[in-house]
N, C-alpha and C positions, 0 to 999 in steps of 0.2 A: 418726218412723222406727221400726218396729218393732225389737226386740233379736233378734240374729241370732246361730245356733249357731258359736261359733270349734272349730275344731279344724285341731290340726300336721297338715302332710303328714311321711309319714315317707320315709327315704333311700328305701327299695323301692321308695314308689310312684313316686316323681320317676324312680327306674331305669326303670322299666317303660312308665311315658311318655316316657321317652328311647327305648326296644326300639321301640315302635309310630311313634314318630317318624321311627327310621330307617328302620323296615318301609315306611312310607308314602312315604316318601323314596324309596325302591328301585323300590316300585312304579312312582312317577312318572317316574321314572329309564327301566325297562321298557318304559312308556307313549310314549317320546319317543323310543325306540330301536328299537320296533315300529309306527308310522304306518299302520296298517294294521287294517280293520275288527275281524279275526280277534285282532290286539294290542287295539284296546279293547276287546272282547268278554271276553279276559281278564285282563286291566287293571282290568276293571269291579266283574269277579268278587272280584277279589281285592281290589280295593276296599273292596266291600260285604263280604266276611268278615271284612280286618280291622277295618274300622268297628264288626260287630256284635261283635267278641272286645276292641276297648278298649270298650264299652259297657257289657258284660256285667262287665267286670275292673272299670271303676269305680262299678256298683253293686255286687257283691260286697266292694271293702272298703267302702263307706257305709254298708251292711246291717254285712260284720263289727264296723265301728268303735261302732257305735249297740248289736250284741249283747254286745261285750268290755266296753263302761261300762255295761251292763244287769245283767251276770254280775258286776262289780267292785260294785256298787253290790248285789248280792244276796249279794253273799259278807264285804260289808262289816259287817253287824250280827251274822254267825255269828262269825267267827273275831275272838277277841281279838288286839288286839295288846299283847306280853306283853313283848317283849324290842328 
């Protein structure tokens, strides 16, 4: 089995996948409360943006998390640790 990268979730992100959770909750909530083409046509929409805005949110911290231990790990043979 190949070795595989661990790293923490931190509180924020677990927040924010609670935010889009409920988002989608609501959505499907709207979807059952408008039965009606013109409802999933907007149902749909909003669907698919929030899908593509939790997508984009968790590549953006995978991207940040891999550039903050890039930047930790290039700042780490400049500055002494003195104190």
């Amino acid at each position: 089995m190949p070795a595989t990268d661990e790293r923490k979730v931190s509180t924020l992100e677990l927040f924010f996948d609670l935010v889009f959770v409920f988002a989608f909750i609501q959505v499907t909530l709207g979807l059952a409360n408008d039965v009606t083409w013109g409802g999933l046509g907007r149902g749909g929409l909003v669907f698919l943006l929030l899908w593509w805005a939790w997508g984009a949110y968790a590549w953006l911290t995978t991207v940040m998390e891999s550039m903050r231990a890039d930047l930790a790990s290039s700042y780490s043979w400049r500055w002494p640790r003195c104190c």
